[in-house]
Backbone as CSV, one residue per row, in Angstrom:
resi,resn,N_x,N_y,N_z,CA_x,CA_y,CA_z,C_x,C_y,C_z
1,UNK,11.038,1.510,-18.805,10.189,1.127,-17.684,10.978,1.255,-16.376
2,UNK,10.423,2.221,-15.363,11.056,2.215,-14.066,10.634,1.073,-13.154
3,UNK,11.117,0.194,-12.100,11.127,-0.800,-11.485,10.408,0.024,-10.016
4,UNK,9.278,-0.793,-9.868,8.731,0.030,-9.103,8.710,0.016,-7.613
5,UNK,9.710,-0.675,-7.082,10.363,-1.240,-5.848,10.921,-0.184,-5.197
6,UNK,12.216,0.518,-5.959,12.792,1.892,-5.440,11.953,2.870,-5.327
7,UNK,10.976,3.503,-6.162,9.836,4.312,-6.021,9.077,4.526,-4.575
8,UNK,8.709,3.087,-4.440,8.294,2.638,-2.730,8.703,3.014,-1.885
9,UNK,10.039,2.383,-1.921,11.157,2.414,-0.518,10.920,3.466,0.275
10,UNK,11.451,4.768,-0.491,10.967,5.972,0.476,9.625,6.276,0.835
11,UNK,8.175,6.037,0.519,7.342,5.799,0.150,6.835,4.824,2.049
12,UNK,7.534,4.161,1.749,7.000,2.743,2.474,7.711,3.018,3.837
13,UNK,9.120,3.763,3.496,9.958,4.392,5.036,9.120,4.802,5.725
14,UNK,8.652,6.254,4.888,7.739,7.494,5.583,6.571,6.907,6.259
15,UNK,5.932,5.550,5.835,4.694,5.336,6.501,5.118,4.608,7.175
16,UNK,6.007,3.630,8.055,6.867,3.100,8.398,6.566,3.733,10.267
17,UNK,7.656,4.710,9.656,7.489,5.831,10.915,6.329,6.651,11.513
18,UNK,5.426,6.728,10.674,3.962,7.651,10.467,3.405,6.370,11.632
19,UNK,3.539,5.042,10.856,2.633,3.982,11.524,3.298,3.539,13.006
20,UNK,4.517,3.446,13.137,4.712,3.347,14.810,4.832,4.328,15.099
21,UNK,4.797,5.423,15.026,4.261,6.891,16.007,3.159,6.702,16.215
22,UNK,2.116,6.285,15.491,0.615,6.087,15.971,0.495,5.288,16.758
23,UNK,1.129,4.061,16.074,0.780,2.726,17.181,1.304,2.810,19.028
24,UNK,1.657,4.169,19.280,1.853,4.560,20.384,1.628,5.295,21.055
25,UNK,0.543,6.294,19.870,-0.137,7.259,20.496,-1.414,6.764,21.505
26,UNK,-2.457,7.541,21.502,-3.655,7.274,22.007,-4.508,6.627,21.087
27,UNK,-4.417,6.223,19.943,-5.103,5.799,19.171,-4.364,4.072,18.471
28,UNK,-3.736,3.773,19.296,-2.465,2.893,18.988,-3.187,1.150,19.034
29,UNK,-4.287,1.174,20.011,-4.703,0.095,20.409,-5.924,0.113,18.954
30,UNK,-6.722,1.261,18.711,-7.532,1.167,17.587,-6.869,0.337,16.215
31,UNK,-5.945,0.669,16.124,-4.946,1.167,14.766,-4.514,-0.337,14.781
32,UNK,-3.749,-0.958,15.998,-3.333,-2.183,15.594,-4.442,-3.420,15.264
33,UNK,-5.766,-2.987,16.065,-6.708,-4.046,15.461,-6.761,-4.419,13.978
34,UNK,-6.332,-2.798,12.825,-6.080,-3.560,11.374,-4.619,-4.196,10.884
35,UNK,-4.205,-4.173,11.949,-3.116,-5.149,11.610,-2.737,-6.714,11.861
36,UNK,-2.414,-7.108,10.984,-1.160,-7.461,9.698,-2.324,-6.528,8.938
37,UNK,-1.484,-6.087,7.622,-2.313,-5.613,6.615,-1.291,-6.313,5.467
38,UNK,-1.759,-6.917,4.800,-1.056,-7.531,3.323,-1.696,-6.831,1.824
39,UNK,-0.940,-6.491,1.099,-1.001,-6.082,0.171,-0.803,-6.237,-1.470
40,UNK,-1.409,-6.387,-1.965,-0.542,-6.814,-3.518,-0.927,-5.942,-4.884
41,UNK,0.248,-5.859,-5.419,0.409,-4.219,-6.120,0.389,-5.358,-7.538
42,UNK,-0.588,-5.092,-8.433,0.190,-5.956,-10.149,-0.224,-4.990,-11.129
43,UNK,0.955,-4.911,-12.075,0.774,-4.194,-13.113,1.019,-5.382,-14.226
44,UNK,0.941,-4.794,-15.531,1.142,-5.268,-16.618,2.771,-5.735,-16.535
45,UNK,3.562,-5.153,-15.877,5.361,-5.663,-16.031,6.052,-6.351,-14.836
46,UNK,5.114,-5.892,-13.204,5.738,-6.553,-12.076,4.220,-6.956,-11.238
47,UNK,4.879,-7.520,-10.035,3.536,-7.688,-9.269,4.808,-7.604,-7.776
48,UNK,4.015,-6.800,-6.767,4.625,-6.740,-5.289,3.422,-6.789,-4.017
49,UNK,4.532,-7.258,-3.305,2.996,-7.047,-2.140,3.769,-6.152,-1.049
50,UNK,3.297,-5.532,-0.086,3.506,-4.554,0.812,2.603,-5.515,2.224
51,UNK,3.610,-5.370,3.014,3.080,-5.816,4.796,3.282,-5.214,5.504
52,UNK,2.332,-4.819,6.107,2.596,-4.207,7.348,1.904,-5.116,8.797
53,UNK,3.507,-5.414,9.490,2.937,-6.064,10.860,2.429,-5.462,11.946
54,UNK,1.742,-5.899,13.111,1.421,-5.604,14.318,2.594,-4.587,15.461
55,UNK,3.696,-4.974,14.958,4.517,-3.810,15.323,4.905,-2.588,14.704
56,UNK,4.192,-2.469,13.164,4.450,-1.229,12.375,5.618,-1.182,11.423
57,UNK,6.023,-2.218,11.615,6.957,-2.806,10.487,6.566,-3.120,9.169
58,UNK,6.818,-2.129,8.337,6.636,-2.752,6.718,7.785,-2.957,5.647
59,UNK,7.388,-4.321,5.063,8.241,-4.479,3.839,7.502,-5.080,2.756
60,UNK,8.693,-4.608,1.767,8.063,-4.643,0.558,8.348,-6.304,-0.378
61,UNK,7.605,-7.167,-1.295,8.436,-8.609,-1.196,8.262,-8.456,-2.906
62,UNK,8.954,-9.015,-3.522,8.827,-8.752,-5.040,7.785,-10.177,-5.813
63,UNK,7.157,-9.955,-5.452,5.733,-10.786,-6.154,4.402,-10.696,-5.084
64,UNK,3.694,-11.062,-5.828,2.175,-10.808,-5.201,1.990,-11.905,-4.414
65,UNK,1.429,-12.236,-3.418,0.799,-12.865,-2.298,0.029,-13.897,-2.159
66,UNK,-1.165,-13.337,-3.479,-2.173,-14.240,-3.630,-2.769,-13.233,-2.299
67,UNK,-4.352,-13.840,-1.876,-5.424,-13.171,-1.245,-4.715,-12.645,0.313
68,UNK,-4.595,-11.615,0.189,-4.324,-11.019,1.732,-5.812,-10.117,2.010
69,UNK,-5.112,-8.406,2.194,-6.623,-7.891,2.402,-6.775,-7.296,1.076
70,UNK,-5.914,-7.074,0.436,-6.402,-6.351,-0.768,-5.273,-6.387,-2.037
71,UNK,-6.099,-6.286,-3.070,-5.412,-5.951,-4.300,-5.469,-4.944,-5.545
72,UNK,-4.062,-3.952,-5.608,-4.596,-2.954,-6.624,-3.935,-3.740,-7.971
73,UNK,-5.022,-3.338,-9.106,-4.271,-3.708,-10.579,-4.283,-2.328,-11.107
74,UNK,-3.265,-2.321,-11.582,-2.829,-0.713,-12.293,-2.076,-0.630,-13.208
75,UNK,-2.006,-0.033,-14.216,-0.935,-0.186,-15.112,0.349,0.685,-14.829
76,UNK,1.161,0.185,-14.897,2.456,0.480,-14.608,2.835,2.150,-14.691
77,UNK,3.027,2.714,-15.450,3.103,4.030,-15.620,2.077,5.160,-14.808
78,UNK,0.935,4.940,-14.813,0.116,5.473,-13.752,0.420,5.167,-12.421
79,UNK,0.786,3.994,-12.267,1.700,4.128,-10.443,2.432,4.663,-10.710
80,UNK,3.878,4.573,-11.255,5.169,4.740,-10.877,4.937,6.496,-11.084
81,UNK,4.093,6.855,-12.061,4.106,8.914,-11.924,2.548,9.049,-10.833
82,UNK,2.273,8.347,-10.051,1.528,8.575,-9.149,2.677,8.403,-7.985
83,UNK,2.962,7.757,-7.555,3.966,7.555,-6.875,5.250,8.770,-6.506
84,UNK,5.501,9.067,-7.601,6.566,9.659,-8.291,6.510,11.417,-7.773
85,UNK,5.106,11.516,-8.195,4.319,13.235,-8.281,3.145,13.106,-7.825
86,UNK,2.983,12.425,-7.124,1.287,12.088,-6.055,-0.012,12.783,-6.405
87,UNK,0.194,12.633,-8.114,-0.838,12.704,-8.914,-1.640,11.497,-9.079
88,UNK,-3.251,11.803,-9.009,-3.796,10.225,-8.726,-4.362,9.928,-10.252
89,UNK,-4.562,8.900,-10.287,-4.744,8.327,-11.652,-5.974,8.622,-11.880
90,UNK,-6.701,8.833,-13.090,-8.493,9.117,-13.143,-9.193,8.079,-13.015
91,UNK,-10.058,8.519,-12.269,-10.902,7.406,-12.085,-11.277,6.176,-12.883
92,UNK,-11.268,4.954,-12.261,-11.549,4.114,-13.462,-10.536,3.358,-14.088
93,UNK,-9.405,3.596,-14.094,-8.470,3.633,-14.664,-7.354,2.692,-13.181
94,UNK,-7.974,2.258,-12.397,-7.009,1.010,-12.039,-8.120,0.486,-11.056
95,UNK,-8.159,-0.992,-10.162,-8.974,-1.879,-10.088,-8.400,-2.313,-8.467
96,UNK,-9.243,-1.712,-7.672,-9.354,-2.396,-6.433,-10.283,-3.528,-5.531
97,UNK,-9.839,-4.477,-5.033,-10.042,-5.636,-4.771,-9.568,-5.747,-3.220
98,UNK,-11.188,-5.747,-2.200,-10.653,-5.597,-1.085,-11.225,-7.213,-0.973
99,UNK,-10.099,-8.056,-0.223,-10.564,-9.463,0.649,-11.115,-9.429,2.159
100,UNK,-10.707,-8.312,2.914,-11.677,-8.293,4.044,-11.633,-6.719,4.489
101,UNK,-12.868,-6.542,5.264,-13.219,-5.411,5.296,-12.047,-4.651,6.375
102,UNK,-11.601,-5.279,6.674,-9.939,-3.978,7.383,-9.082,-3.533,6.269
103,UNK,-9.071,-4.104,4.997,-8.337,-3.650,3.781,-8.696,-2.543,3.448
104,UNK,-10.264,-2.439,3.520,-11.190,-1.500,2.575,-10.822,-0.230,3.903
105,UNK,-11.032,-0.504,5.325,-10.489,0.568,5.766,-9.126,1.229,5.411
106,UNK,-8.264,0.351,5.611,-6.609,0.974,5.446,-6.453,1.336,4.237
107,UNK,-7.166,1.001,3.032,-6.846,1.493,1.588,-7.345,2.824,1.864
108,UNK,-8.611,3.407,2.334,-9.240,4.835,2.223,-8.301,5.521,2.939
109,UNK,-7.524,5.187,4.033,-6.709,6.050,4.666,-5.767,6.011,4.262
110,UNK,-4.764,4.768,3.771,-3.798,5.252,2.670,-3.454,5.166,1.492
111,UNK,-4.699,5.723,0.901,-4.190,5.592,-0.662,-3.343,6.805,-1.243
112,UNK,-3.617,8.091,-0.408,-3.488,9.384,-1.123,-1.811,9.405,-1.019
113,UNK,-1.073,8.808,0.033,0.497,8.356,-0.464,1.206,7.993,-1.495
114,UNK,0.222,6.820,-1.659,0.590,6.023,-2.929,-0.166,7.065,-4.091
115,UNK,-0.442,7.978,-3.960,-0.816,8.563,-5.573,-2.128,7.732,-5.823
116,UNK,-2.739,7.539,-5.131,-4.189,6.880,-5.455,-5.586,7.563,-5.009
């Protein structure tokens, strides 16, 4: 079983930078209205959550959150080779859970990173 923390990191860099280049473009004032964005990742072996603040700062925390904006359940191996080879898992086959409707936006725009 790979630990699915390192997988991220680079993962979570790249959008990192993606997200304060925007937050300074012309579209910067749109973009921060969905922020904080909280996140929580659980599989069958770990559970993580992912934040991203109002300044475009994200980190990753090693357990789940409880209710932020959203939650994926997935089984472990389908992230980490989604992740891995940004092959998306088949449909059906993992369980999203948005808590407010700015989640449900930011998940459609970034899922295809995460292999989703």
């Amino acid at each position: 079983m790979v630990c699915l923390e390192p997988l991220l990191v680079p993962r979570v860099r790249q959008g990192e930078v993606q997200l304060k280049n925007a937050l300074g473009g012309l579209l910067g004032g749109l973009l921060r209205s969905y922020l904080p964005q909280t996140w929580s990742i659980v599989t069958e072996h770990e559970a993580l959550t992912i934040q991203a603040d109002a300044q475009g700062n994200i980190r990753i925390m090693k357990e789940a959150m409880g209710q932020g904006d959203g939650e994926i359940r997935i089984p472990h191996d389908l992230l980490a080779n989604g992740i891995r080879t940004g092959a998306r898992p088949p449909a059906g086959s993992y369980q999203v859970t948005y808590f407010t409707p700015k989640g449900r936006t930011a998940f459609e725009y970034l899922r295809s990173p995460f292999g989703l």
